[in-house]
C-alpha angles and dihedrals in degrees: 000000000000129000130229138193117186089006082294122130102242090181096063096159094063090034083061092058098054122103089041120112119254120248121260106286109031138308136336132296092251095046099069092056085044095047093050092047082052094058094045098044084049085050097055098036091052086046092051093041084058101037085059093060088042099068098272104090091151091053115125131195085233086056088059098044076055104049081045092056095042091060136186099297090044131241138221119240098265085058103056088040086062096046098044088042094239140115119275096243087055088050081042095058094043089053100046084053085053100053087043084055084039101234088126139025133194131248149167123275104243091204091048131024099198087062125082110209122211113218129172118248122230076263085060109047087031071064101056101044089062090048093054088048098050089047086049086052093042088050086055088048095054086045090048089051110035093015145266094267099041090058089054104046092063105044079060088050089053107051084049089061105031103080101238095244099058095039097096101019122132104208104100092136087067087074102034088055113252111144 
């Protein structure tokens, strides 16, 4: 799995190991992180690419980590930014995308008038069910493909080895190292 710009290999650490043989039992170390980036970046990509045709083009896979992070019950900027794991003026900016697409609006806080609450609209969570139902139909397709059990099987795999309370968590910029 390796990326290019230009037909130039921009991941030259992992391009120098190629050619070596892997180690007993399966790949390399650096492949498994990479892989599972792979299957999440093929996820998104095929969900956008439908969501697109869908009615929702400027959809992008930061909108949904958002409207994740605003919740049902709505969130103020502040809010999102610490759940994403970003600043608030970069919550701020994503927000203010998604009222111009109209998948959230502004209002006032009813329990305090200096706050601003962010609430989906009927567009967002209109949004987010189909979202639910095309990942529903990826994860058939990958049965279908690799198998039901063995679906299974990792997803299992997964939530042994992926701590609880990170499991779910949006802040992914935190360790890419957005602010």
């Amino acid at each position: 799995m390796v990326d290019y710009a230009a037909k130039e290999n921009v991941n030259q650490v992992v391009d120098n190991g190629k050619g070596e043989s892997a180690p007993e039992g399966g790949g390399r170390g650096y492949e498994l992180p990479l892989l599972l980036f792979g299957g999440f970046r093929t996820l998104i990509d095929r969900l956008h690419a439908r969501l697109a045709t869908e009615g929702h083009p400027d959809l992008r896979p930061a909108h949904g980590f958002a409207m994740q992070a605003i919740g049902a019950r709505g969130a103020t900027a502040s809010e999102i930014g610490r759940r994403l794991g970003v600043s608030k003026q970069a919550a701020g900016k994503t927000v203010d995308r998604l009222l111009a697409l109209g998948y959230a609006e502004r209002a006032d806080d009813p329990t305090d008038a200096r706050r601003k609450l962010v609430h989906l609209t009927p567009r967002g969570y209109a949004a987010l069910a189909r979202s639910a139902a095309i990942f529903d139909e990826l994860r058939a397709e990958w049965a279908a493909t690799l198998g039901a059990d063995r679906v299974r099987d990792l997803e299992a795999a997964l939530r042994n080895v992926v701590p609880a309370e990170t499991a779910f968590r949006l802040d992914a910029t935190s360790w890419l190292g957005a602010p």
